[in-house]
C-alpha positions as a printed Julia matrix, in Angstrom:
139×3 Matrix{Float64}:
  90.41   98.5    94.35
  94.08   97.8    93.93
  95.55   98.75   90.38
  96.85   95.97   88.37
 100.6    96.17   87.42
 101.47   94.39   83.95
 104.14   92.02   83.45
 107.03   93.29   80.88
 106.41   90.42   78.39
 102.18   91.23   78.42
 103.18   93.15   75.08
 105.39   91.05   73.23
 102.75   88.4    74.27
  99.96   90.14   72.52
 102.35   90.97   69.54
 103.23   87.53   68.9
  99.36   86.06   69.66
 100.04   84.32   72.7
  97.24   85.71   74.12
  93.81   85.98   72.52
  92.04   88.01   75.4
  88.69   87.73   74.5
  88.45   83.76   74.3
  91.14   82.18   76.5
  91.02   81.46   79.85
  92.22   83.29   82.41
  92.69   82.68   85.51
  94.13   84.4    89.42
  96.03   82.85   91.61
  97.65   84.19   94.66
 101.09   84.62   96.33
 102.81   85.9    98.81
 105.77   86.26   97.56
 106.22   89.96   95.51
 106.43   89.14   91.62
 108.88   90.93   89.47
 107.88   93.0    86.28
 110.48   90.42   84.67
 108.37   87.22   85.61
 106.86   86.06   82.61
 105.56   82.21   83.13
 103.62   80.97   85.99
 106.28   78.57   86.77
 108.07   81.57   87.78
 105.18   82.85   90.54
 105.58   80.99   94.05
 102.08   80.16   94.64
 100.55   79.72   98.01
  99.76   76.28   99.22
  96.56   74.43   97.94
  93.94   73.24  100.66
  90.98   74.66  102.76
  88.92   75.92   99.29
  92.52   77.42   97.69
  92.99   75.27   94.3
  96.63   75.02   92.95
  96.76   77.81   90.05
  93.5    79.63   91.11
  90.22   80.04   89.62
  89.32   81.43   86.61
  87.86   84.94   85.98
  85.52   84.61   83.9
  85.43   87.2    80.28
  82.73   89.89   80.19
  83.58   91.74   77.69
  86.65   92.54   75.44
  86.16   95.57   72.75
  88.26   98.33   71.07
  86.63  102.01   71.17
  88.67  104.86   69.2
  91.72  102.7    69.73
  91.45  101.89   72.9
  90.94   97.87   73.7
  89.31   97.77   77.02
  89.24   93.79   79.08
  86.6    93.72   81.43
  86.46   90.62   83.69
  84.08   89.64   86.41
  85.45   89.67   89.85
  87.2    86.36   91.5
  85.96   85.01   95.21
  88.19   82.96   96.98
  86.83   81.32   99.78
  88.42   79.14  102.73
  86.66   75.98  103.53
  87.39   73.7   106.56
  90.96   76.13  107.39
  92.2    79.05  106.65
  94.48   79.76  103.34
  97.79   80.37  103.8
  98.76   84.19  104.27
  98.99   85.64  100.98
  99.57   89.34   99.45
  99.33   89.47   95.54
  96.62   88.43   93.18
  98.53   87.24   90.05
  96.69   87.54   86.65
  97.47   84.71   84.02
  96.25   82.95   80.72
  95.68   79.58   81.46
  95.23   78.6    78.02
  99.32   78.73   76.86
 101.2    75.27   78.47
 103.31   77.64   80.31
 100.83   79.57   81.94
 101.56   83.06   80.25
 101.52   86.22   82.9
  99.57   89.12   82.31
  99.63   91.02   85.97
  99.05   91.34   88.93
  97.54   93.37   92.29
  99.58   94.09   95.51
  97.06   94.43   98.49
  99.72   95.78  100.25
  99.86   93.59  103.8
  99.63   90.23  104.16
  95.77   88.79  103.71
  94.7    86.01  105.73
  90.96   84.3   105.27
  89.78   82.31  107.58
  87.39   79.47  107.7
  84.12   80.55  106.32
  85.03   83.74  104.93
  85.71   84.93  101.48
  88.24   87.33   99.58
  87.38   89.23   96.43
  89.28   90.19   93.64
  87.28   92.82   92.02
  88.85   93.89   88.69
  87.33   96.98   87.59
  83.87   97.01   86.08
  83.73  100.45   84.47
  87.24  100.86   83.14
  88.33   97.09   82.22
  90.89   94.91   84.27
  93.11   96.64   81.38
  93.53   98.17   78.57
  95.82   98.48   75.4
  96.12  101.24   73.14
């Protein structure tokens, strides 16, 4: 599994309660073109092209658990499967992390798979945030 690599603003964004991890709704959505540490809206990702099971701004990935231990807040979300339907999507590389919940579509991270991914018809691609460790922390 691919480490996720925050966006600059993710910690002004908690410090000024954009984001309310445990309860809004997050979502992936995937690219091909590399984002920058300095993107900090979704407007600013270049999203691959909707169509054959790939919905424009991704699907959500769904809370499991959110708590703070000793200090340490740890995120744990359930893995994302995209899967192509009828085509294939188009090629993509990065799995971009988001909050859906802000108008603007407020970045959080992402995941560089390193080559270019393509999925076929019938077949599926998982983003599997870590289960034992959290998607991320915050201390």
């Amino acid at each position: 599994m691919a480490a996720l690599t925050k966006f600059n603003c993710f910690s002004g964004d908690l410090a000024t309660k954009v984001h309310n991890l445990n309860a809004d709704a997050l979502k992936v959505l995937l690219s091909n073109v590399a984002p920058v540490a300095t993107n900090a809206v979704k407007a600013d990702i270049t999203e691959i092209a909707a169509g054959f099971g790939y919905t424009a701004g991704g699907l959500l990935a769904p809370f499991v658990s959110g708590a703070d231990t000793a200090g340490l807040y740890k995120l744990i979300l359930s893995p994302v499967q995209f899967a192509a339907a009828g085509g294939s999507f188009a090629t993509f590389r990065y799995a971009v992390l988001y909050n859906s919940t802000p108008a603007a579509g407020n970045l959080i991270g992402w995941v560089d798979y390193g080559a270019p991914i393509t999925l076929t018809n019938g077949n599926s691609f998982i983003v599997g945030f870590d289960q034992v460790n959290g998607t991320l922390t915050v201390q």
